[in-house]
C-alpha positions, -999 to 999 in steps of 0.1 A, spaced: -47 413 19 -35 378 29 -23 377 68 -7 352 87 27 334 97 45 305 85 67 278 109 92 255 92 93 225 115 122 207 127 119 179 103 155 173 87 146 152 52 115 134 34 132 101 19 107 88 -10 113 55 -28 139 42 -13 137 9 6 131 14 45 161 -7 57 186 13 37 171 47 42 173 39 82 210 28 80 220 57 61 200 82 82 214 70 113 247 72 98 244 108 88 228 115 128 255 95 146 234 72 163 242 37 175 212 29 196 179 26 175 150 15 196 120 3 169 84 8 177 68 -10 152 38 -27 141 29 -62 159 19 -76 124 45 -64 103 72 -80 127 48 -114 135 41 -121 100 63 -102 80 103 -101 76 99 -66 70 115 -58 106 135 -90 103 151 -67 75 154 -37 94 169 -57 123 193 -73 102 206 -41 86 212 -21 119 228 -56 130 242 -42 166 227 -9 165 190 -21 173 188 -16 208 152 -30 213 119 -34 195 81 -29 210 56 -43 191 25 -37 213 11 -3 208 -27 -4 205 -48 22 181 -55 52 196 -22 53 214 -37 47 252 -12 57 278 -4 25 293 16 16 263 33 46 256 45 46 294 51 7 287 73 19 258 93 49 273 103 21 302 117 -1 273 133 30 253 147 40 286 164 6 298 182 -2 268 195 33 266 180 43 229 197 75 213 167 72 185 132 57 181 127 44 145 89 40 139 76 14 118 38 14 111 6 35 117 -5 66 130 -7 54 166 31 39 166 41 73 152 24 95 178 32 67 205 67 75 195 60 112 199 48 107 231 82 83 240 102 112 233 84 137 256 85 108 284 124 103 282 130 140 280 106 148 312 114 116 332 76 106 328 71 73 342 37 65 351 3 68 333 -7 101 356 29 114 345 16 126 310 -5 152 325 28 169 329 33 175 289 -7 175 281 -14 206 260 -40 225 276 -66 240 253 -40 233 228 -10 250 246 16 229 257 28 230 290 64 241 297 86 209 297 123 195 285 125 193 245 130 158 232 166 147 231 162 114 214 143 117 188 129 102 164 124 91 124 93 72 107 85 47 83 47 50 78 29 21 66 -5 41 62 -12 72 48 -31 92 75 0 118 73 8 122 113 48 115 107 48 147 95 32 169 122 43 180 158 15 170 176 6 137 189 -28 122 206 -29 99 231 -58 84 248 -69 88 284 -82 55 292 -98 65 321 -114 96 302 -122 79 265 -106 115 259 -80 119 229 -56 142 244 -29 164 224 8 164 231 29 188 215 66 196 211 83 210 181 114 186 184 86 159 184 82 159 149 104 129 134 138 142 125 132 125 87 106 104 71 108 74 50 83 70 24 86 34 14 59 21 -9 67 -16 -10 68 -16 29 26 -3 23 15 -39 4 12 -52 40 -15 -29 53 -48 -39 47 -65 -27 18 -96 -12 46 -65 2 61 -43 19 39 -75 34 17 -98 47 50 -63 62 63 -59 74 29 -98 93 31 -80 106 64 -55 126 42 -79 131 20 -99 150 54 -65 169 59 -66 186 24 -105 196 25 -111 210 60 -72 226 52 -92 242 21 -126 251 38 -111 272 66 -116 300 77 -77 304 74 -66 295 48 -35 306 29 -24 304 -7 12 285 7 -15 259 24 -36 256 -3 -11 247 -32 3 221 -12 -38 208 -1 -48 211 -36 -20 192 -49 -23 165 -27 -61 163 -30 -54 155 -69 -29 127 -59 -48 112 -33 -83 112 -54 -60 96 -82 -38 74 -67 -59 57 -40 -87 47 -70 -58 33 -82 -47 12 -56 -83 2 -48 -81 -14 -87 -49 -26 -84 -31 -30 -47 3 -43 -65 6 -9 -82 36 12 -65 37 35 -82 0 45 -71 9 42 -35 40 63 -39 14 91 -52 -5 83 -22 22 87 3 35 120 -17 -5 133 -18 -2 127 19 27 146 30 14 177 10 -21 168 26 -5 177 58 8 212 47 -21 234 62 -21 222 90 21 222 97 16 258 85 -10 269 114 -42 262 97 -67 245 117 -88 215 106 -129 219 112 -158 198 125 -148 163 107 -113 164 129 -128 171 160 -158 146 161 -135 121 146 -112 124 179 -145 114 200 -154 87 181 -121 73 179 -111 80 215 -141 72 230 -159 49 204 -126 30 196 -137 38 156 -108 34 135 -91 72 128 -97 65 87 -132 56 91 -140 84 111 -132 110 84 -150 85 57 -181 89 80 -181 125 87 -162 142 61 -192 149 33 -215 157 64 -194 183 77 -191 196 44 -227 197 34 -233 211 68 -207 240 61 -218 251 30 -236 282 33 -202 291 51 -176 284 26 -192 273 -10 -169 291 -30 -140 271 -7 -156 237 -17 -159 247 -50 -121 243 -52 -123 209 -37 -150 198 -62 -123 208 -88 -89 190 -78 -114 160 -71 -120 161 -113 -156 171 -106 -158 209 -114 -190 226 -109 -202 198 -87 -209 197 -52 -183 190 -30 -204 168 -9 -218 151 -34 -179 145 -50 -163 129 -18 -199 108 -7 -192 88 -44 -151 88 -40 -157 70 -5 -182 47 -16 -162 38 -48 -134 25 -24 -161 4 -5 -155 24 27 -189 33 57 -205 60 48 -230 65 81 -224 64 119 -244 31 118 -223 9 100 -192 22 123 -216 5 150 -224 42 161 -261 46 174 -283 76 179 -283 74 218 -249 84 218 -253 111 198 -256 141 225 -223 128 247 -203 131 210 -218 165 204 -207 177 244 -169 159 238 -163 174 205 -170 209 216 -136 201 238 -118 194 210 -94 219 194 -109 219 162 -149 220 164 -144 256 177 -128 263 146 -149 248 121 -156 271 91 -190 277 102 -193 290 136 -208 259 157 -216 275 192 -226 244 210 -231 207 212 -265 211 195 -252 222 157 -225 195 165 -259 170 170 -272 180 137 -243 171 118 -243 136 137 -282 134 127 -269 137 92 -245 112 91 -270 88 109 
């Protein structure tokens, strides 16, 4: 008999195929809000009059724009962002851009809400062995236009990088998820195409280790199958055609469901957790780390959960093949890395991955039981 427990978030509206400008406008109509403060992509408003647009149709309403945020979402510029959120007295962040803008936003919100203003200040709403500490909910919040496809605009949780550490640490509020999300599909031609398809592996990683877990739940695993179908077909065909909309709409849709398992309480497994040490501490892009890991991880499982990879075999059109196998060709079809060396990665690093990742929240609860850094060092060996 099926156990568990479902949370709806505190997400308001998903708002797919629309274009961003309007769907802001009409959102913050519907909120109230006259202050938007953007956080947005450096490229997109340098080279791009996609903000220009966005600008133009809040007209007095933008409040401010910060266009610095690294990857990885250090704490220097989130701190560097609350400052400018707080001075020009922003009643909403609107995001424009990537995972990191979207979690630095998170992280914004937490920061105005707890008067956080200095790097050491986040330790105050760091979750703790992935409890979050007791602290003031967000009162400006926030809504997202993603520009790639990792699926993080639709979570509560946020990471943010200790410099000093090279530690990804989680910050988590349920009022930090954004209040709606704007899937706009023409805003996506921008991203690079290593960009939007590694990110889009990412999502891919969100479905599978959803599927593989130890947890799973039929509610999680219609909405992880589903997307795995979308995202298999709709990022092949972006890859042959990056004008196609229509395919990246699939992929943006493929990556909301992607995300259901784990809004619903089901854990991600080995692939997330080494993938925050190699980001965090490696500086490896968040897309490539799952592109790297994710068949490894899976190969590696498999005398745990084969009949649970059998079902990701299946959505990926490849029935009665290995699952492994299935997602090493997919990733190599879209001309992503497929080892630690050519993400610059080298063996001598290897045993300080395996002792970060046991930190993570995820290795712990990885499908098959991994009880210390050296089972973690023989998936690395693997994906050598």
């Amino acid at each position: 008999m099926h156990k568990g427990r479902v949370v709806f978030g505190a997400m308001d509206e998903v708002v797919f195929g629309h274009p961003a400008a309007g769907a802001i406008v009409e959102k913050m109509d519907r909120l109230g809000a006259s202050r938007a403060f953007l956080m947005v992509s450096g490229t997109l408003n340098r080279q791009t009059d996609e903000i220009s647009k966005i600008k133009q149709a809040l007209g007095p309403r933008c409040a401010g724009v910060f266009d610095a945020m690294p990857q990885h979402t250090p704490r220097e510029a989130v701190i560097a962002a609350a400052e400018q959120a707080r001075a020009a007295g922003a009643d909403l962040i609107v995001t424009v851009g990537g995972g990191s803008i979207t979690d630095g936003a998170k992280a914004v919100q937490l920061c105005l809400a707890n008067d956080i203003r200095s790097v050491d200040g986040i330790d105050a709403v760091r979750a703790v062995k992935g409890v979050p500490p007791a602290m003031q909910p967000p009162a400006v919040r926030q809504i997202s236009v993603p520009t790639t496809i990792a699926g993080g605009e639709f979570t509560a949780l946020a990471g943010v990088t200790n410099m000093r550490t090279k530690v990804k640490e989680l910050l988590r509020h349920d009022l930090a998820v954004p209040r709606a999300v704007i899937l706009d599909p023409a805003i996506t031609v921008h991203t690079p195409e290593w960009l939007f398809l590694s990110t889009g592996i990412r999502a891919v990683d969100h479905c599978v280790e959803g599927l593989c877990s130890r947890e799973a739940h039929p509610y999680a695993d219609a909405q992880a199958l589903k997307g795995l179908s979308m995202l298999t077909e709709g990022l092949a065909r972006v890859k042959a055609d990056a004008g196609d909309l229509d395919a990246r709409m699939d992929c943006q849709i493929g990556t909301w469901l992607s995300t259901g398992p784990l809004a619903v309480g089901v854990p991600m497994g080995a692939s997330h957790g080494i993938g925050y040490v190699l980001g965090a501490a490696y500086g490896v892009p968040h897309g490539y780390t799952s592109c790297v890991m994710l068949p490894f991880v899976m190969r590696w499982n498999k005398p745990a959960n084969a009949e649970r990879q059998a079902l990701v075999a299946t959505a990926m059109g490849h029935p009665g093949e290995d699952a492994g196998d299935v997602l090493d060709a997919f990733i190599r079809s879209l001309g992503m890395p497929r080892s630690l060396r050519e993400v610059k990665i080298a063996p001598e690093h290897f045993d300080e991955i395996a002792r970060q990742s046991m930190m993570t929240p995820w290795v712990p609860r990885n499908p098959r039981h991994i009880g210390g850094p050296a089972e973690v060092r023989e998936i690395l060996d693997l994906a050598a």
